[in-house]
C-alpha positions as CSV (number, residue, x, y, z in Angstrom):
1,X,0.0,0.0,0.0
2,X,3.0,2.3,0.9
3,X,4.2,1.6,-2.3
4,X,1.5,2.8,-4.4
5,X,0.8,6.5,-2.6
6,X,4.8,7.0,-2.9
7,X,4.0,6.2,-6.7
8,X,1.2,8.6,-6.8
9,X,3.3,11.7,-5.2
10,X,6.3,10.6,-7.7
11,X,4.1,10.7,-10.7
12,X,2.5,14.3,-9.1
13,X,6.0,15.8,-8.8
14,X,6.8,14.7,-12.1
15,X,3.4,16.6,-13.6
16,X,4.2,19.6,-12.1
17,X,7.7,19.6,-13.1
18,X,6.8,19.0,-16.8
19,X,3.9,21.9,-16.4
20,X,6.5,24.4,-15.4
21,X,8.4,24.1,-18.4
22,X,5.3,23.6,-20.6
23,X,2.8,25.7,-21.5
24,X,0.5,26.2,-24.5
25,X,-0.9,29.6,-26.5
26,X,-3.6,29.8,-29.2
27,X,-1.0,29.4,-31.9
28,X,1.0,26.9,-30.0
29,X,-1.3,24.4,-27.7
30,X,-0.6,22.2,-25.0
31,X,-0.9,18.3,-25.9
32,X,-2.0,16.9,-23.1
33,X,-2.2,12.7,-22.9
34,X,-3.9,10.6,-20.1
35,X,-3.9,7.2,-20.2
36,X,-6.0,5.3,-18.0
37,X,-6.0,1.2,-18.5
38,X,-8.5,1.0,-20.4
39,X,-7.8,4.3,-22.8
40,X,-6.4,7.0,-23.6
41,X,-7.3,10.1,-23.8
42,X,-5.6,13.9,-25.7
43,X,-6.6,17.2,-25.5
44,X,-5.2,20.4,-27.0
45,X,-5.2,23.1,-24.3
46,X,-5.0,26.8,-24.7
47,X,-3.6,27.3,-21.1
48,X,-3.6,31.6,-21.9
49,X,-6.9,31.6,-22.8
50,X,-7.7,28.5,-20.1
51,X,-10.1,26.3,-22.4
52,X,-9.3,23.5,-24.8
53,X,-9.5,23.8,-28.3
54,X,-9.8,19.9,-29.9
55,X,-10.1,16.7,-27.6
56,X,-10.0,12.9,-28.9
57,X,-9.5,9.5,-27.2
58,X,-10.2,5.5,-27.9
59,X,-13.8,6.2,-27.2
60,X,-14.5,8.1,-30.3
61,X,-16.7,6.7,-32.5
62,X,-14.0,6.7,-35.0
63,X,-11.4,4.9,-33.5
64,X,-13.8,1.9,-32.0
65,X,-10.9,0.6,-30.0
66,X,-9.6,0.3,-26.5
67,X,-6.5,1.7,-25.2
68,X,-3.8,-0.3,-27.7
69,X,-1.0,1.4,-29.2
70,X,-2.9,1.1,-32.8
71,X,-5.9,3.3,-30.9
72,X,-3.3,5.8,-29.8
73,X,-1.8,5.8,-32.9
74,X,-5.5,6.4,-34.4
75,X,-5.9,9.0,-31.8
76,X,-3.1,11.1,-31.9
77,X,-3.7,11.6,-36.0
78,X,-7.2,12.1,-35.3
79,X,-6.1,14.8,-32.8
80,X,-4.0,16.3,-35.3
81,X,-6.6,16.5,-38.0
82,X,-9.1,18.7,-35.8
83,X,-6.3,20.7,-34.6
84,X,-5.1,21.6,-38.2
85,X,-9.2,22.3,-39.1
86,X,-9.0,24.5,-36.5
87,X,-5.7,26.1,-38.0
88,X,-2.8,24.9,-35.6
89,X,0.1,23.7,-37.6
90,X,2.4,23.2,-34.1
91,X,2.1,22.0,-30.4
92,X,3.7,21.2,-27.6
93,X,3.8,17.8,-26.2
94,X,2.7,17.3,-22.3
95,X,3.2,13.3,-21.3
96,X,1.2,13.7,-18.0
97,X,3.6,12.1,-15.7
98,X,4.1,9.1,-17.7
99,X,7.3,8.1,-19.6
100,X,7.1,8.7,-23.1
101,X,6.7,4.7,-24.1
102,X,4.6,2.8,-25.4
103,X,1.1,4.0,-25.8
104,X,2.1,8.1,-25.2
105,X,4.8,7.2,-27.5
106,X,2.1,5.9,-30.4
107,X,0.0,8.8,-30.0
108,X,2.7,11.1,-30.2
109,X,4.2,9.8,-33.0
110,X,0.6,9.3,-34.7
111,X,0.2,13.5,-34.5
112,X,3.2,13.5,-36.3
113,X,2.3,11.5,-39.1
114,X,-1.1,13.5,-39.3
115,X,1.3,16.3,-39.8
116,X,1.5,18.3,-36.6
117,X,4.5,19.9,-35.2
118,X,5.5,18.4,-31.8
């Protein structure tokens, strides 16, 4: 039980660290991932303006998938495509905490297929 709380403030710590050094404007959004264990979830976050401007995740009608790394793939281009609808060519990328592996990895490097700037 110990274990897990210490693994809760270490992943805390690690948010806020990443959320001082990143921030997102209209022109240049935060992309935020949160993977749960069953999904995963992106949002593009205006943090000036304090409102997010596109959202997507594995429950999209669609993707039609659960929370592999072909749905996060399928997500981050999907993510990508309303973002450059809505005129944003570049973001910044905000893991969450999480290592960039894997799943966050997949979505990440689905965006950048899509043709967004990370």
């Amino acid at each position: 039980m110990m274990a897990n709380i210490d693994r809760k403030k270490t992943r805390r710590r690690i948010r806020h660290r990443i959320r001082r050094k990143v921030s997102g404007t209209a022109e240049r959004p935060r992309l935020a991932v949160f993977r749960s264990c069953k999904h995963i979830y992106a949002q593009a976050i205006d943090d000036a303006a304090g409102h997010t401007l596109v959202q997507a995740s594995s429950l999209d009608s669609e993707i039609k998938g659960g929370g592999d790394i072909e749905s996060a793939k399928k997500v981050g281009s999907l993510v990508a495509q309303r973002l450059k609808e809505a005129g944003v060519e570049r973001a910044v990328f905000d893991r969450g905490g999480v290592l960039y592996h894997g799943r966050v990895r997949a979505l990440a490097d689905g965006a950048r297929e899509a043709g967004l700037k990370i």
